[in-house]
CHARMM-style PDB file with segment names, atoms N, HN, CA, C and O in Angstrom:
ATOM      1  N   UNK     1      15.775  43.260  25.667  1.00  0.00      PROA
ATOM      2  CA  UNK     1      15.027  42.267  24.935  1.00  0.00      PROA
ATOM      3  C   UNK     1      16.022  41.439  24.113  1.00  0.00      PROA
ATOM      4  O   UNK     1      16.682  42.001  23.239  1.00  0.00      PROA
ATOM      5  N   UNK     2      16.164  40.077  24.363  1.00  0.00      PROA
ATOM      6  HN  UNK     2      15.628  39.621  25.073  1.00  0.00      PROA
ATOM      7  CA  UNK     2      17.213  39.217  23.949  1.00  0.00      PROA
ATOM      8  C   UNK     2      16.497  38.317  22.649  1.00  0.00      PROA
ATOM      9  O   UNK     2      15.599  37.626  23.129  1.00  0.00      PROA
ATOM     10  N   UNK     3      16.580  38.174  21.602  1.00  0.00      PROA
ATOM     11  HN  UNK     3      17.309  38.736  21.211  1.00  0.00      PROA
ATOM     12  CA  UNK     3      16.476  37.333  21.011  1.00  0.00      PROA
ATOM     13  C   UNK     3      17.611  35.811  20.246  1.00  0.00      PROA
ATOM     14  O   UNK     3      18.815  35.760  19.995  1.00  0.00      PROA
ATOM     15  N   UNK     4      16.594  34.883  20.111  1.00  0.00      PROA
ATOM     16  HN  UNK     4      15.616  34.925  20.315  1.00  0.00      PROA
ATOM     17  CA  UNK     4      17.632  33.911  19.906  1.00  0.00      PROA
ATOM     18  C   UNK     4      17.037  33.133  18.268  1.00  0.00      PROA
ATOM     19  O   UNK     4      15.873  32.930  17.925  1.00  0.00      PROA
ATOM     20  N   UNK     5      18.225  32.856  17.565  1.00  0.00      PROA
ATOM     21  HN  UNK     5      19.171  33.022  17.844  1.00  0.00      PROA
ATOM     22  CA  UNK     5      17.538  32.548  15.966  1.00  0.00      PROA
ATOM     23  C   UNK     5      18.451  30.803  16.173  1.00  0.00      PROA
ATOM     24  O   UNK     5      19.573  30.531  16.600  1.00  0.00      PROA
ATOM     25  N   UNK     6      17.562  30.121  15.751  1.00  0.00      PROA
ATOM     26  HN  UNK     6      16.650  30.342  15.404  1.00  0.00      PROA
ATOM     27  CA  UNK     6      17.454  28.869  15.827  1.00  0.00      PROA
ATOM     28  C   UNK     6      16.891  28.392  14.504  1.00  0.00      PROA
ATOM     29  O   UNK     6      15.863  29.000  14.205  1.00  0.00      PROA
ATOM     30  N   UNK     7      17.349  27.296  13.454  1.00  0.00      PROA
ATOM     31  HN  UNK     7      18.184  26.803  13.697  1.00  0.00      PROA
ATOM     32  CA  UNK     7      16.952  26.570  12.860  1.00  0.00      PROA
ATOM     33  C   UNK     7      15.269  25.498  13.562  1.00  0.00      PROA
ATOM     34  O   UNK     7      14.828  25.143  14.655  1.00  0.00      PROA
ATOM     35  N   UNK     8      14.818  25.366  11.873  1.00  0.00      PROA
ATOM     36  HN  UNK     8      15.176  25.654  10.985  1.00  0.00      PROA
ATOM     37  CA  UNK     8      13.589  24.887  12.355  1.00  0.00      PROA
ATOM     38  C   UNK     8      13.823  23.309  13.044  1.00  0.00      PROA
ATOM     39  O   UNK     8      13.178  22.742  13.925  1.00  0.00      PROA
ATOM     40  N   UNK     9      14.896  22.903  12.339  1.00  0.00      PROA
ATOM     41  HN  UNK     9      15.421  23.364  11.622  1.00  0.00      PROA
ATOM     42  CA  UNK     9      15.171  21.415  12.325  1.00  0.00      PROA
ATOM     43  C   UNK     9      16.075  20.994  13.679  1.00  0.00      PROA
ATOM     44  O   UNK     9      16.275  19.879  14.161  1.00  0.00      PROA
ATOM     45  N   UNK    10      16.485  22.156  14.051  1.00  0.00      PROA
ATOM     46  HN  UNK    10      16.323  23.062  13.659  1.00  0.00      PROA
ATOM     47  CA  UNK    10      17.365  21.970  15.443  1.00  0.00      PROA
ATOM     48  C   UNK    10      16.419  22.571  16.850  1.00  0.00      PROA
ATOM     49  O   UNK    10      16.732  22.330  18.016  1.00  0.00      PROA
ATOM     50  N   UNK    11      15.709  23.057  16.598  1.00  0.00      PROA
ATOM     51  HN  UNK    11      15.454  23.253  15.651  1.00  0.00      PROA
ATOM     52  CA  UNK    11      14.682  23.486  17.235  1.00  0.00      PROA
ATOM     53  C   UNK    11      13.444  22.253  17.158  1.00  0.00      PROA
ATOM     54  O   UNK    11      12.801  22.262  18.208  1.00  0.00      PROA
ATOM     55  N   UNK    12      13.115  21.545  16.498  1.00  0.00      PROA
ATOM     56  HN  UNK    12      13.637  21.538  15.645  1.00  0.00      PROA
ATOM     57  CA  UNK    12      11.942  20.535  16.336  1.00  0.00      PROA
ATOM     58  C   UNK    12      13.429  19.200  16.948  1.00  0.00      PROA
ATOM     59  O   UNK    12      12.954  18.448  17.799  1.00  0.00      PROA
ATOM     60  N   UNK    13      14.186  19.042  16.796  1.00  0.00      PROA
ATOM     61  HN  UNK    13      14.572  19.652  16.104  1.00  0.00      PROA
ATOM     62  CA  UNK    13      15.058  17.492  17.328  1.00  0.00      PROA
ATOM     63  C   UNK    13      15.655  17.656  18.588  1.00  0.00      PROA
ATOM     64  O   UNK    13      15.938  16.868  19.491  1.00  0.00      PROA
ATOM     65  N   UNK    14      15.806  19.153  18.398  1.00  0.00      PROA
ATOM     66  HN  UNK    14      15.576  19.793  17.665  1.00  0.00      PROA
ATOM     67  CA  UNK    14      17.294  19.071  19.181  1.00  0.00      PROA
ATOM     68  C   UNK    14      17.995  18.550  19.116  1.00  0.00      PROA
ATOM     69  O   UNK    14      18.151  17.842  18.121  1.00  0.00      PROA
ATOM     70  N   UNK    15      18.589  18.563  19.812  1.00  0.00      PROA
ATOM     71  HN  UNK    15      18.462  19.138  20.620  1.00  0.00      PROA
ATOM     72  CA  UNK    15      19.948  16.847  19.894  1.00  0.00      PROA
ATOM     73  C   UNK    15      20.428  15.847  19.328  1.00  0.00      PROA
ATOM     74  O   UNK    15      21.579  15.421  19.236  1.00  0.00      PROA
ATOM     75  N   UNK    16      19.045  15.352  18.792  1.00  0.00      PROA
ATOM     76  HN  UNK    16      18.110  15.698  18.867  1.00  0.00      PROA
ATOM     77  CA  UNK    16      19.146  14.226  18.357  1.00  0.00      PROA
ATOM     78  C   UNK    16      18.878  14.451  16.388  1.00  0.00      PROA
ATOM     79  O   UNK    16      18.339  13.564  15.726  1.00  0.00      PROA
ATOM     80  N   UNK    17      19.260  15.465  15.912  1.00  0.00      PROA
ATOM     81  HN  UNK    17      19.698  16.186  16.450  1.00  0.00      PROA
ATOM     82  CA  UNK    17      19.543  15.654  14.561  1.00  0.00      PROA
ATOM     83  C   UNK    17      20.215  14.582  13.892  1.00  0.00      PROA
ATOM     84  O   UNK    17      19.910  13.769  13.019  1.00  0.00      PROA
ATOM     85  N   UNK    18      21.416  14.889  14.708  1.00  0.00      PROA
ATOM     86  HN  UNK    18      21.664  15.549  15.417  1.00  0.00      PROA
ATOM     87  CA  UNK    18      23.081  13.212  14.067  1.00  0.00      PROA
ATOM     88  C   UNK    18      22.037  11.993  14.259  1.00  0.00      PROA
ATOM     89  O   UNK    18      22.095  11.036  13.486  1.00  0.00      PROA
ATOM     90  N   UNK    19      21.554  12.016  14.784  1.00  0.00      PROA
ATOM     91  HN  UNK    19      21.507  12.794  15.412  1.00  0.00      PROA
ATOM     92  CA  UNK    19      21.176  10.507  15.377  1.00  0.00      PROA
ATOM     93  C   UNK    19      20.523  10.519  14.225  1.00  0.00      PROA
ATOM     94  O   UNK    19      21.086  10.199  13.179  1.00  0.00      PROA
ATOM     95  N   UNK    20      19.017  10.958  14.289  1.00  0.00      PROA
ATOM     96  HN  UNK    20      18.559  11.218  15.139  1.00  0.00      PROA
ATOM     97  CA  UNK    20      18.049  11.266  13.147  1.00  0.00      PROA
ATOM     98  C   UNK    20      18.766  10.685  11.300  1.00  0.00      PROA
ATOM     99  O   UNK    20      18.412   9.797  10.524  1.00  0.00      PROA
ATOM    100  N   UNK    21      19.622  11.503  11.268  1.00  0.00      PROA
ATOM    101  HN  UNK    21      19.909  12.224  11.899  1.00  0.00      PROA
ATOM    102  CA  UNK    21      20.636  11.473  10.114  1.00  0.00      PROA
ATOM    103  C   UNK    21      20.897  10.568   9.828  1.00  0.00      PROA
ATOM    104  O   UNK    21      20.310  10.056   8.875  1.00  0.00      PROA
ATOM    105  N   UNK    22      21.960   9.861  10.528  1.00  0.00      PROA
ATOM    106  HN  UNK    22      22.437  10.277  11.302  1.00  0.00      PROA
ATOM    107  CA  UNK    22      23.111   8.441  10.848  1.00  0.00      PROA
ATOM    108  C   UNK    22      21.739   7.360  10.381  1.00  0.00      PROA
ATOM    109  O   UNK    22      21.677   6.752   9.313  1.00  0.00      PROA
ATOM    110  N   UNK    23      20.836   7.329  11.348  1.00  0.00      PROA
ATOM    111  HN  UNK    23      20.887   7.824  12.216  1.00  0.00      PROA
ATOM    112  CA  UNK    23      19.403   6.252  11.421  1.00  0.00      PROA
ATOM    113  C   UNK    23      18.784   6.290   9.737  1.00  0.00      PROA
ATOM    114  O   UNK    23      18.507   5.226   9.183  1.00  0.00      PROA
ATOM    115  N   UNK    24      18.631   7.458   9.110  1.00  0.00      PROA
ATOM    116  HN  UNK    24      18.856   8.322   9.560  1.00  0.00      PROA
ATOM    117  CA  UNK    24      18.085   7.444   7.866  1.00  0.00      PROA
ATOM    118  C   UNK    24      19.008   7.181   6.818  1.00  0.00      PROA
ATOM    119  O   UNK    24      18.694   6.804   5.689  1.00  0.00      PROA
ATOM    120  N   UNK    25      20.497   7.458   7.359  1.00  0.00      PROA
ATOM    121  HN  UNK    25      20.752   7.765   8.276  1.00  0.00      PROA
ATOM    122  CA  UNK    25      21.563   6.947   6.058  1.00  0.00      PROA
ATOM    123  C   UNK    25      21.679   5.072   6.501  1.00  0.00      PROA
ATOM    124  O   UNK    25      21.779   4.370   5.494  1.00  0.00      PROA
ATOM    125  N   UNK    26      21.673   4.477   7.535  1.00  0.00      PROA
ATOM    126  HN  UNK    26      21.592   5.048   8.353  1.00  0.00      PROA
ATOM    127  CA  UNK    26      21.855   3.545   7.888  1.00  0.00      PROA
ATOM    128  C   UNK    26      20.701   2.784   6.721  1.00  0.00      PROA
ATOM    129  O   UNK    26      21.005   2.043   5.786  1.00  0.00      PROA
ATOM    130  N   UNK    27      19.106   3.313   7.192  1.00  0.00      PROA
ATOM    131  HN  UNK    27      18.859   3.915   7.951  1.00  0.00      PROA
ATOM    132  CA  UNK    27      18.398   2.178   6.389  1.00  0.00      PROA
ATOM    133  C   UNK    27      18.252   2.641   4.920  1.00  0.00      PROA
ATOM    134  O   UNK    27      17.450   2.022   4.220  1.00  0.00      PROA
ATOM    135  N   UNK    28      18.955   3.676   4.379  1.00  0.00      PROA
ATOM    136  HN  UNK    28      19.607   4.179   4.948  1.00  0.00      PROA
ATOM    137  CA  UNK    28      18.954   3.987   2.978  1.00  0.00      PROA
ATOM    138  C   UNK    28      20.197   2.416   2.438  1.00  0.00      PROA
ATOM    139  O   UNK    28      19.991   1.681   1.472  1.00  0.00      PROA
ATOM    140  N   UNK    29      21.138   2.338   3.209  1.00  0.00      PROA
ATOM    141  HN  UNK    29      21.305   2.935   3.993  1.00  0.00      PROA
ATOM    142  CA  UNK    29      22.222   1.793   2.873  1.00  0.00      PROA
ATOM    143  C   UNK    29      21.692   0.006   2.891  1.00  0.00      PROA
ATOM    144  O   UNK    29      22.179  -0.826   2.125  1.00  0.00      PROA
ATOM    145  N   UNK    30      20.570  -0.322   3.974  1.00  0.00      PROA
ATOM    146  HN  UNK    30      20.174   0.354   4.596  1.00  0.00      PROA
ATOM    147  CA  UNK    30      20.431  -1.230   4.206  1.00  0.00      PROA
ATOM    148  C   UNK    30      19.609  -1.861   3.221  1.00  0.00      PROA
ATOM    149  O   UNK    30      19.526  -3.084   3.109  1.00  0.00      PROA
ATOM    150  N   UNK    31      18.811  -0.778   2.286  1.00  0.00      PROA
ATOM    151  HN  UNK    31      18.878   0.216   2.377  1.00  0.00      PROA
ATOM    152  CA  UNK    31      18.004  -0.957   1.253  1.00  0.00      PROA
ATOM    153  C   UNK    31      18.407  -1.155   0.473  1.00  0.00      PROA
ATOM    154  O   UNK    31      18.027  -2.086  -0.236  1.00  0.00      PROA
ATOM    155  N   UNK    32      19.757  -0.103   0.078  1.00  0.00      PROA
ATOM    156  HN  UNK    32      20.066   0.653   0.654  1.00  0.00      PROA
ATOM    157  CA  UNK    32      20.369  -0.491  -1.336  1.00  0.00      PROA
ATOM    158  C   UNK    32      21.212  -1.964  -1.293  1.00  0.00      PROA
ATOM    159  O   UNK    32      21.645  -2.416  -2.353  1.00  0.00      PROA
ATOM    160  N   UNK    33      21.397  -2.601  -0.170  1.00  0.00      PROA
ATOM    161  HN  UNK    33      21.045  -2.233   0.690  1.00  0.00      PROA
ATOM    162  CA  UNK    33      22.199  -3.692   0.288  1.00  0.00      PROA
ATOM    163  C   UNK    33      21.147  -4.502  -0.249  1.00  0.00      PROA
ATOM    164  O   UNK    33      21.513  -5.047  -1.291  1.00  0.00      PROA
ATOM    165  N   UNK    34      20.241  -4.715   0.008  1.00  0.00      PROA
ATOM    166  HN  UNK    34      19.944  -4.273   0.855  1.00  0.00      PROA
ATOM    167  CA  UNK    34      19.122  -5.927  -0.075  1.00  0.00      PROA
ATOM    168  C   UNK    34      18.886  -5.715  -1.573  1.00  0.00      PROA
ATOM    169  O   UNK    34      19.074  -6.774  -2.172  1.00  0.00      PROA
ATOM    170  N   UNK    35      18.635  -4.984  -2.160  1.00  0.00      PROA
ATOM    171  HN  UNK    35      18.482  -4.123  -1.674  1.00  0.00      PROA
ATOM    172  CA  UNK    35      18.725  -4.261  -3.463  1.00  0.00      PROA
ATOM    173  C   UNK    35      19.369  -5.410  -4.564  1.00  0.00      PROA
ATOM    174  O   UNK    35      18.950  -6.215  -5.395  1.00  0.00      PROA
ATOM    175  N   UNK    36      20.683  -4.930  -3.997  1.00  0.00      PROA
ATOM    176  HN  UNK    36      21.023  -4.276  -3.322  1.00  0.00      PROA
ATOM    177  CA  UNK    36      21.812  -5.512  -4.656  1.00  0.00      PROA
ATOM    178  C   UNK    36      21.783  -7.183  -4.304  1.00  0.00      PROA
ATOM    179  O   UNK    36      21.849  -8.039  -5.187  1.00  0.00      PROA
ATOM    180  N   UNK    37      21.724  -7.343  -3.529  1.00  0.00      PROA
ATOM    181  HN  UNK    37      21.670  -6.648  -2.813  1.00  0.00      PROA
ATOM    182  CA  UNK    37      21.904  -9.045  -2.691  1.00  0.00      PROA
ATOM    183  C   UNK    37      20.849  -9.647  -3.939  1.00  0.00      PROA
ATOM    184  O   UNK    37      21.231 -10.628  -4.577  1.00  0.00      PROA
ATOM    185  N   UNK    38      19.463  -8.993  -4.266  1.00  0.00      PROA
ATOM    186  HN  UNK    38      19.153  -8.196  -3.748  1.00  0.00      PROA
ATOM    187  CA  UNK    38      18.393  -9.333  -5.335  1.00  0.00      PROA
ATOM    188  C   UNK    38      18.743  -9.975  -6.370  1.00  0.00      PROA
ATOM    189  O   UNK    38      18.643 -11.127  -6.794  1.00  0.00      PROA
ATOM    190  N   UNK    39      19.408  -8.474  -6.874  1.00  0.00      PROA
ATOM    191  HN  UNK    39      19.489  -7.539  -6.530  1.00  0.00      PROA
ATOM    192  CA  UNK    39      20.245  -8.309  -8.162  1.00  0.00      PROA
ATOM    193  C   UNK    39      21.322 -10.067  -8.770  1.00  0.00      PROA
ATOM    194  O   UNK    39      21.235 -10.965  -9.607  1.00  0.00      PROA
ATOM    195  N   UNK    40      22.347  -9.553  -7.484  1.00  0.00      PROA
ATOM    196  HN  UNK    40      22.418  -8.823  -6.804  1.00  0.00      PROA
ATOM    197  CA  UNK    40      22.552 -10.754  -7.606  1.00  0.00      PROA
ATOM    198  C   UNK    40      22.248 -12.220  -7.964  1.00  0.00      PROA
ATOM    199  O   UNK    40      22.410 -12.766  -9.055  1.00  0.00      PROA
ATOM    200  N   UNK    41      21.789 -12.727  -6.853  1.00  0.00      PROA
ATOM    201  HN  UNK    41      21.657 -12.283  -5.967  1.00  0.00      PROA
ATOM    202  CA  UNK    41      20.812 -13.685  -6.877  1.00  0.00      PROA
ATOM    203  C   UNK    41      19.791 -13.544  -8.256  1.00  0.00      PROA
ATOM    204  O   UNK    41      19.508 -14.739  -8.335  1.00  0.00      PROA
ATOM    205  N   UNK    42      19.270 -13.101  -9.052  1.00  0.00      PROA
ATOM    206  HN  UNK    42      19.500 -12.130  -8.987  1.00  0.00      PROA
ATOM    207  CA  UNK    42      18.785 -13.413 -10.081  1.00  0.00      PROA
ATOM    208  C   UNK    42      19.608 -13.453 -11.221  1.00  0.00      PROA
ATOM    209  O   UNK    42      19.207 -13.715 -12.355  1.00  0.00      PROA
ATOM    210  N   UNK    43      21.022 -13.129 -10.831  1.00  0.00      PROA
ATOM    211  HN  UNK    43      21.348 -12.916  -9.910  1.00  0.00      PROA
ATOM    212  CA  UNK    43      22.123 -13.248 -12.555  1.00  0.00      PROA
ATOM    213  C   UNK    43      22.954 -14.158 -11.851  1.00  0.00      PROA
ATOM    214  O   UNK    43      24.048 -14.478 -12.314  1.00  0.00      PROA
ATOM    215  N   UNK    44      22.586 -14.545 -10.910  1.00  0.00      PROA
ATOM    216  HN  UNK    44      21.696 -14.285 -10.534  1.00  0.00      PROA
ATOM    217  CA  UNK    44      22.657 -16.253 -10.540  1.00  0.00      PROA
ATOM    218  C   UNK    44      21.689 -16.887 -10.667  1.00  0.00      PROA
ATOM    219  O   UNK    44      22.084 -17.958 -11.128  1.00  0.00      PROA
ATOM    220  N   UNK    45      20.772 -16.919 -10.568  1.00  0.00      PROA
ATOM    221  HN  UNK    45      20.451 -16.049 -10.193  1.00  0.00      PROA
ATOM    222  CA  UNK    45      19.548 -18.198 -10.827  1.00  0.00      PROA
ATOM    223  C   UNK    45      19.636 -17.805 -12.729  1.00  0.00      PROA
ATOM    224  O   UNK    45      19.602 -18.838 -13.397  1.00  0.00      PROA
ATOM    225  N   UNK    46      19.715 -16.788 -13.379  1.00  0.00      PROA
ATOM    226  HN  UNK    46      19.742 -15.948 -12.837  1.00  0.00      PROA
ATOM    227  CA  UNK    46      19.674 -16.778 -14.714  1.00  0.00      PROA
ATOM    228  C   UNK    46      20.858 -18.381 -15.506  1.00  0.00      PROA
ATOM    229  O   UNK    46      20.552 -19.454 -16.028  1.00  0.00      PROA
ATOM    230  N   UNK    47      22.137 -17.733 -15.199  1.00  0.00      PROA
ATOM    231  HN  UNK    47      22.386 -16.862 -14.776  1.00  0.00      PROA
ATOM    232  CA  UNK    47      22.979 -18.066 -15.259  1.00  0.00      PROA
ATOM    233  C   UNK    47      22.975 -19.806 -14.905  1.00  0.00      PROA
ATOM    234  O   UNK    47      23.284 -20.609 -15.786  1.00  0.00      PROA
ATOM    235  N   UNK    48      22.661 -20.164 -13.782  1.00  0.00      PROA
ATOM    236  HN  UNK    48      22.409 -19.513 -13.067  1.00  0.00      PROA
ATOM    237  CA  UNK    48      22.395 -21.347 -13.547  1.00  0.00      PROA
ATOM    238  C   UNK    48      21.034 -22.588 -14.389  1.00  0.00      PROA
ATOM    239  O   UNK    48      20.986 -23.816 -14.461  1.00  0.00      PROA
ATOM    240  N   UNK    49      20.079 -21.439 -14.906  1.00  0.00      PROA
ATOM    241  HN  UNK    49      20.118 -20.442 -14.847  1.00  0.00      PROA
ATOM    242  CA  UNK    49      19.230 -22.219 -15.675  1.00  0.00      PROA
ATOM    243  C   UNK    49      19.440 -21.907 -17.311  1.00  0.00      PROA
ATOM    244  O   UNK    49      18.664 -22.273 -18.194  1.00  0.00      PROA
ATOM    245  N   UNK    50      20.522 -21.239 -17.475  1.00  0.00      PROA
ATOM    246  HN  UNK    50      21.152 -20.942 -16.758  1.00  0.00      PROA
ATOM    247  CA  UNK    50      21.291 -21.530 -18.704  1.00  0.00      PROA
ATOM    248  C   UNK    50      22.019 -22.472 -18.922  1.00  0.00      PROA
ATOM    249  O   UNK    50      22.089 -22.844 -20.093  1.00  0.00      PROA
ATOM    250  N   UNK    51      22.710 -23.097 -18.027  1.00  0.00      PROA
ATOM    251  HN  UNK    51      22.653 -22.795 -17.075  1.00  0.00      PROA
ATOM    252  CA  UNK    51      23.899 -24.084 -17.849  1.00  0.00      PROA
ATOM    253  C   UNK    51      23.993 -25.104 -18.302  1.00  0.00      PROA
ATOM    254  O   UNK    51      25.065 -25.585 -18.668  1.00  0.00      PROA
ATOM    255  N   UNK    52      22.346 -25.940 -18.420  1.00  0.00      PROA
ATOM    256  HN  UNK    52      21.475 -25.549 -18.123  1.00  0.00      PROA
ATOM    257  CA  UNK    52      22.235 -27.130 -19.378  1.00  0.00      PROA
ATOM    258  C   UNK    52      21.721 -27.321 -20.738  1.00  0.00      PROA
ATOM    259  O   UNK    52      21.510 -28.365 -21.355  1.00  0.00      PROA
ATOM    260  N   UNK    53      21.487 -25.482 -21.246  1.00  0.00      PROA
ATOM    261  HN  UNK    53      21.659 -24.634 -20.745  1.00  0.00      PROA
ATOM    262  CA  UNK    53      22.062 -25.991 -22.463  1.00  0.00      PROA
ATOM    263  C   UNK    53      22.946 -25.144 -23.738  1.00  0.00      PROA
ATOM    264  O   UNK    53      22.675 -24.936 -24.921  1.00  0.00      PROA
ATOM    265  N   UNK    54      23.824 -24.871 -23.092  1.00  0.00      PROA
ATOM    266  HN  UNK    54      24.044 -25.041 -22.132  1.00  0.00      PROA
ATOM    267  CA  UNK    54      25.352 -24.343 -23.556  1.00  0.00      PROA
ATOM    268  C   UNK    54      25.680 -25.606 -23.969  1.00  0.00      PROA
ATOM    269  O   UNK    54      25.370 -25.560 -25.159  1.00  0.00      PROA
ATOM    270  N   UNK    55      26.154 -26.825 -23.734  1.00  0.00      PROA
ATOM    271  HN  UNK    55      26.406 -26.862 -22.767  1.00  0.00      PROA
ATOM    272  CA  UNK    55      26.766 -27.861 -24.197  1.00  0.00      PROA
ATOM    273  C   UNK    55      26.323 -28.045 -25.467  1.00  0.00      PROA
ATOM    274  O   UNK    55      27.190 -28.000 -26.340  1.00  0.00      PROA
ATOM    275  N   UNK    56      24.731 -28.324 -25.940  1.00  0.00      PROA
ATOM    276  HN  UNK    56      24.026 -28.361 -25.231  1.00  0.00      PROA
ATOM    277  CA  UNK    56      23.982 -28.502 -26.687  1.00  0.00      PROA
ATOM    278  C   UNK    56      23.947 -27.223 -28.120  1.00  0.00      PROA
ATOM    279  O   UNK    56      23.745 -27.491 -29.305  1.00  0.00      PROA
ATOM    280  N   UNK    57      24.168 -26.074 -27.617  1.00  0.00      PROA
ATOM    281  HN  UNK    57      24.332 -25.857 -26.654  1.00  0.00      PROA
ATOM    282  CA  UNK    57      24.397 -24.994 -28.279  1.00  0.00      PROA
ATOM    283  C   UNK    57      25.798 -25.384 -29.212  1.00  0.00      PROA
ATOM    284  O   UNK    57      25.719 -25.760 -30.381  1.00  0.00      PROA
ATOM    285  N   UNK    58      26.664 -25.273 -28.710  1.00  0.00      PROA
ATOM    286  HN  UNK    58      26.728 -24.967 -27.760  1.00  0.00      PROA
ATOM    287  CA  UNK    58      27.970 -24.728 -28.819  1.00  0.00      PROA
ATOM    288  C   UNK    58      27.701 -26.375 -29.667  1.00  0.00      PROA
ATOM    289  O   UNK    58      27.825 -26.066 -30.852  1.00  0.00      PROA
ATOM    290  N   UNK    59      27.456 -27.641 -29.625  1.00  0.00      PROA
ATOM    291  HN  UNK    59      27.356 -27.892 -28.662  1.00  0.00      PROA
ATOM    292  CA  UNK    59      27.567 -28.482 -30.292  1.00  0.00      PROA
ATOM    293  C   UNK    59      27.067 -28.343 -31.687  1.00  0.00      PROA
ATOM    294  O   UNK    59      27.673 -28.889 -32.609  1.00  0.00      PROA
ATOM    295  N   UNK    60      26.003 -27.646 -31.885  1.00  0.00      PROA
ATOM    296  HN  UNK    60      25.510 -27.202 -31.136  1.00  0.00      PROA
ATOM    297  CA  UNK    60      25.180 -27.147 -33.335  1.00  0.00      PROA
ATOM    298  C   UNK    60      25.838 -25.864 -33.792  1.00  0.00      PROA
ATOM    299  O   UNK    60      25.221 -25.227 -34.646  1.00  0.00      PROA
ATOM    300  N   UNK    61      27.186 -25.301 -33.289  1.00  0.00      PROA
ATOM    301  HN  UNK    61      27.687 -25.819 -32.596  1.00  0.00      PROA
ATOM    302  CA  UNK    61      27.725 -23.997 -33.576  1.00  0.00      PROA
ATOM    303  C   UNK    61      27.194 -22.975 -33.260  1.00  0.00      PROA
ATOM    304  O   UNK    61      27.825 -21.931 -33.419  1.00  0.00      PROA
ATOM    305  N   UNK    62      26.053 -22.947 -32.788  1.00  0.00      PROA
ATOM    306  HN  UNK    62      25.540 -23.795 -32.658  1.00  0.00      PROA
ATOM    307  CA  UNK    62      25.813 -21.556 -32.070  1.00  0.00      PROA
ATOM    308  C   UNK    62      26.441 -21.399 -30.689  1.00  0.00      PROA
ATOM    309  O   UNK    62      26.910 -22.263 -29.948  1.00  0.00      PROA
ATOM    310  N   UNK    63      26.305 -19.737 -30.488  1.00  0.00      PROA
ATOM    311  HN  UNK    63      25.923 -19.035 -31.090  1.00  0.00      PROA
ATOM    312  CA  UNK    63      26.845 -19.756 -28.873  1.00  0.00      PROA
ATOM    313  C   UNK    63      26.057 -19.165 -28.149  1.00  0.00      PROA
ATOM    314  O   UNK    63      24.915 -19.054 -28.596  1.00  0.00      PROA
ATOM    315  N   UNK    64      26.320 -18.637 -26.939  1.00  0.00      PROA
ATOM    316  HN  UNK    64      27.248 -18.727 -26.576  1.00  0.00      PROA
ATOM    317  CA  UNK    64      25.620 -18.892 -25.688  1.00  0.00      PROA
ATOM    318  C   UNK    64      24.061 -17.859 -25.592  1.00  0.00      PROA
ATOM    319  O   UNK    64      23.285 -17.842 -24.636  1.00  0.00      PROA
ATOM    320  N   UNK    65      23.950 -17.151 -26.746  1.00  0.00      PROA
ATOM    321  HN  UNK    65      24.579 -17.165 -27.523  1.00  0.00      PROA
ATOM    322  CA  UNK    65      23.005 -16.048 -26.758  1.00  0.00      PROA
ATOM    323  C   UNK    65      21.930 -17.090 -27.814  1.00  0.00      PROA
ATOM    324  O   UNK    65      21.103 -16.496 -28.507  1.00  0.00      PROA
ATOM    325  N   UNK    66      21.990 -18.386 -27.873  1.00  0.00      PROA
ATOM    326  HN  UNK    66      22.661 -18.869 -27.310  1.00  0.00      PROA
ATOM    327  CA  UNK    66      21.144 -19.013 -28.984  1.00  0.00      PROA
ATOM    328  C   UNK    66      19.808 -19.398 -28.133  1.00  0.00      PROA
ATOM    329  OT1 UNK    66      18.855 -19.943 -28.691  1.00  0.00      PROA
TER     330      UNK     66
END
């Protein structure tokens, strides 16, 4: 009588575990990418609708947090 001990997770994929893996780190990475690209882009649009009036600031002595 031979028995064989197998994981649940290699036993339910087989084979295709790495794949499985690789595929779920891929769109974790692709999320935090878009994430960030967001991020960006809004401390650029911030930044850009600050821009006209720093001149005006800094002329009355305050600075850029006025």
């Amino acid at each position: 009588m031979a028995s064989q001990v197998a994981t649940l997770l290699a036993d339910i994929n087989g084979e295709y575990t790495p794949l499985y893996f690789n595929l779920m780190q891929g769109a974790t990475l692709f999320v935090l990418l878009v994430v960030c690209a967001n991020i960006a882009n809004l401390q650029f649009a911030r930044g850009i609708a600050r821009r006209p009036r720093l001149p005006c600031a800094r002329r009355w002595g305050r600075g850029a947090d006025a």
